[in-house]
C-alpha positions, -999 to 999 in steps of 0.1 A, spaced: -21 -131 -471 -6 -151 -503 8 -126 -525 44 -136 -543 58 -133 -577 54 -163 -601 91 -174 -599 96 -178 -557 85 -206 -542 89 -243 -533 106 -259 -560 97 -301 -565 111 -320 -592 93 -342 -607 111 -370 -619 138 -351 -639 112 -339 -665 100 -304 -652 100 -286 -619 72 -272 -604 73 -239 -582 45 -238 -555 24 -203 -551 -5 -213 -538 -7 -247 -520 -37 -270 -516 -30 -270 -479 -40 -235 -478 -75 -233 -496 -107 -245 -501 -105 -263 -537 -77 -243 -557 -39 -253 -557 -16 -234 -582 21 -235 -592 44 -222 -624 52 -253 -642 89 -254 -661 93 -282 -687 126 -293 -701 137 -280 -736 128 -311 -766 109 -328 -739 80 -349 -750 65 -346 -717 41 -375 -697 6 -386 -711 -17 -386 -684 -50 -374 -669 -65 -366 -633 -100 -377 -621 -105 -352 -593 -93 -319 -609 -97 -294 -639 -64 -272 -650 -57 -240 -670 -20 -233 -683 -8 -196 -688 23 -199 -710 49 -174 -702 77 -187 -716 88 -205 -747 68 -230 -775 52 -262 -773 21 -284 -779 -3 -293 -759 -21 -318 -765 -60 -321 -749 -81 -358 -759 -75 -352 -796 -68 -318 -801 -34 -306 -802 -28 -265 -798 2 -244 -805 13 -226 -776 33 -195 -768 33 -169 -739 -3 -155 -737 -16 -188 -747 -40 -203 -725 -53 -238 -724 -85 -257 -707 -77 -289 -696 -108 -304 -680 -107 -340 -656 -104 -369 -672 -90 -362 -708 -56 -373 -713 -33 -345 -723 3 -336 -728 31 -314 -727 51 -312 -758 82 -287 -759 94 -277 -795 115 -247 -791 153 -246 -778 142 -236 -749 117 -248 -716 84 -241 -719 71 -224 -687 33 -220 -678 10 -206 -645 -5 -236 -636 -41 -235 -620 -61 -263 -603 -92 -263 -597 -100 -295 -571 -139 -313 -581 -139 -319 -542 -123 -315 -512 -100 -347 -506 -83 -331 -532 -68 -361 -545 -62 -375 -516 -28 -362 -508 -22 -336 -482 5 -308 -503 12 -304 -537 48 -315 -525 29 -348 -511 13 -354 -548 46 -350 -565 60 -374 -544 37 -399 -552 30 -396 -585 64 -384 -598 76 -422 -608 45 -427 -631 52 -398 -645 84 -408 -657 70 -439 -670 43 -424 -684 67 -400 -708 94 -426 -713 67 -449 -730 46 -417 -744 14 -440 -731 -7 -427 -704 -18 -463 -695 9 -473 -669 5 -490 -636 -3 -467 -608 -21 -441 -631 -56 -426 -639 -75 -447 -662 -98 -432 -674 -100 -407 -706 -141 -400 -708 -138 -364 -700 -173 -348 -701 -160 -315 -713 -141 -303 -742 -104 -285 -741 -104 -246 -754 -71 -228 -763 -77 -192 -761 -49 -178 -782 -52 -140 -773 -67 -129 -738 -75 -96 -748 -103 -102 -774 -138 -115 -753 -169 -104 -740 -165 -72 -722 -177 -66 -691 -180 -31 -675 -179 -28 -637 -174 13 -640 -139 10 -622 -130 -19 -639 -136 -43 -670 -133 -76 -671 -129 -94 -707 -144 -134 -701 -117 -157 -714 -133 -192 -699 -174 -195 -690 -182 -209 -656 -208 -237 -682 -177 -244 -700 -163 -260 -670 -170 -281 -636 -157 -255 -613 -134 -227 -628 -138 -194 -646 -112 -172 -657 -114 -136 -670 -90 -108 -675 -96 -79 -649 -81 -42 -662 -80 -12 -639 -71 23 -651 -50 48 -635 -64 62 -605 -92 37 -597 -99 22 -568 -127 -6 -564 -155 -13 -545 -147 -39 -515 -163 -74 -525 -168 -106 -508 -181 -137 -529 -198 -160 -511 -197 -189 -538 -154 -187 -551 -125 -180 -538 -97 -164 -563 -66 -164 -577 -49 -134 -598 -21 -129 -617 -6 -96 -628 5 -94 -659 9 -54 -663 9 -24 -644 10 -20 -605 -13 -12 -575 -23 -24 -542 -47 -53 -534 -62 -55 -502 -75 -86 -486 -95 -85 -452 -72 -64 -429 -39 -64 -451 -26 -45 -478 -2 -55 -509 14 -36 -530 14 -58 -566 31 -54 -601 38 -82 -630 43 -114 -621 30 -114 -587 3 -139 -577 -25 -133 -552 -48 -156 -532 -83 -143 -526 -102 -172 -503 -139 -176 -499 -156 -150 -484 -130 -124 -478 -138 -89 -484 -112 -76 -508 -103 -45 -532 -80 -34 -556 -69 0 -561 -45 15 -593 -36 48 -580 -4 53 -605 -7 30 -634 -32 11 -654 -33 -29 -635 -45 -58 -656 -48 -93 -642 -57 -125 -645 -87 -135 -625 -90 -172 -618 -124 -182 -599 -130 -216 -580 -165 -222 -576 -165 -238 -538 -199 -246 -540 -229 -245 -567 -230 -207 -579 -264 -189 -579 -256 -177 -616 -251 -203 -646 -232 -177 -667 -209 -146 -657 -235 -126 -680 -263 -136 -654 -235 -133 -623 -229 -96 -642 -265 -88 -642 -272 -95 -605 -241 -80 -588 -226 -50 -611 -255 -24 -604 -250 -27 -563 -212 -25 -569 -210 4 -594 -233 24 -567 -211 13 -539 -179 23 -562 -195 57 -570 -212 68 -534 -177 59 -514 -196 27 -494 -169 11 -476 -195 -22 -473 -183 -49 -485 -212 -70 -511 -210 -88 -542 
């Protein structure tokens, strides 16, 4: 079971510009890789892009820019940024201090770029890197070409205002759609005090969550962990898995990877076909796990 706070982890540095901590490694899943991302202070950081992967960023610390194809968006903890393949974006750090974000991946297929660990892509990619922010041009040899995403960027500047979606011991508020993207979604899940929820396996994404207030337990197949802010937990395809809030209220976010083509082109349509089964389960005690 994957289940660490946001801070511990395999630290690579890349290239003297900002130093990645591994959480969840693509070694370990089906299409999802994730890490917390720490950029140096007045760092105008690489131009670049990637062909076989989508991101989100979750600041948590300090201010910056971020810069998406042609749109450039203020960021400070609690933003939260779309980047999707292809489009050439940027890290740009304006405050006195590093600017620090939860960085998700979201892989379009599964040679996953090719390289084996996130430590094995660093490795290879950190000298173009360098070159890439030393002459602030994403064009260098060795690099991506291409800047013909398909998709646009979306900064969501507060988390907790969206669609709301009632699951009866649980609410999730929708933060990115599933058709705004090739393969990701990402909503923010809130539990009150004293709920447990139904167990669920999905049979089209695995997950990722990060806790952001609050504590509780979440259990995955056979194991159980106990959870509070900052920790990060790895959900993989097809696992039964629950969370329970016996104490506190527990808010997260949820981060999906679609592994293959989901049945549902919308988390309204996902909502409509799956919440009634799981709210019965919730109420009538059904240990069963379903969607």
């Amino acid at each position: 079971m994957i289940c660490s706070h946001y801070q511990k982890g395999q630290k690579l540095d890349v290239a003297g510009l900002n130093v990645v901590t591994v959480l969840v490694d693509r070694s370990q899943t089906q299409l999802t890789e994730v890490g917390w991302n720490s950029w140096l202070k007045e760092l105008e950081g690489p131009p670049h892009s990637h062909d076989a992967k989508e991101q989100i960023f979750y600041v948590t610390d300090g201010q910056g820019t971020i810069v998406v194809g042609k749109a450039r968006y203020a960021v400070k903890p609690g933003s939260l940024i779309y980047v999707p393949p292809a489009a050439i974006h940027q890290t740009i750090v304006t405050g006195d201090a590093p600017l620090s974000y939860f960085l998700f991946n979201a892989f379009l297929d599964a040679s996953k770029e090719g390289h084996a660990s996130f430590a094995d892509h660093i490795e290879k990619v950190k000298q173009v890197r360098w070159q890439q922010a030393h002459s602030q041009q994403a064009a260098v040899a060795g690099s991506e070409r291409r800047d013909d995403a398909d998709r646009a960027g979306k900064h969501v500047e507060n988390i907790h205002q969206g669609r709301v979606f009632d699951f009866a011991s649980n609410t999730s508020i929708l933060l990115l759609e599933r058709n705004e993207t090739r393969r990701c979604e990402v909503t923010l899940v809130t539990w009150p005090k004293g709920n447990k929820g139904a167990m669920v396996a999905h049979k089209e994404k695995e997950q990722t969550f990060f806790v952001l207030s609050g504590r509780g337990q979440v259990t995955i197949g056979n194991e159980t962990c106990d959870v509070g802010v900052g920790d990060v937990i790895f959900v993989p395809w097809h696992t039964p898995h629950t969370t329970a809030a016996p104490d506190v209220e527990l808010s997260y976010l949820c981060f999906n990877t679609m592994v293959i083509e989901p049945p549902d082109k919308s988390f309204a349509e996902s909502y409509q076909r799956v919440a009634s089964g799981r709210i019965a389960r919730w109420k009538s005690g059904d240990l069963t796990a379903g969607e």
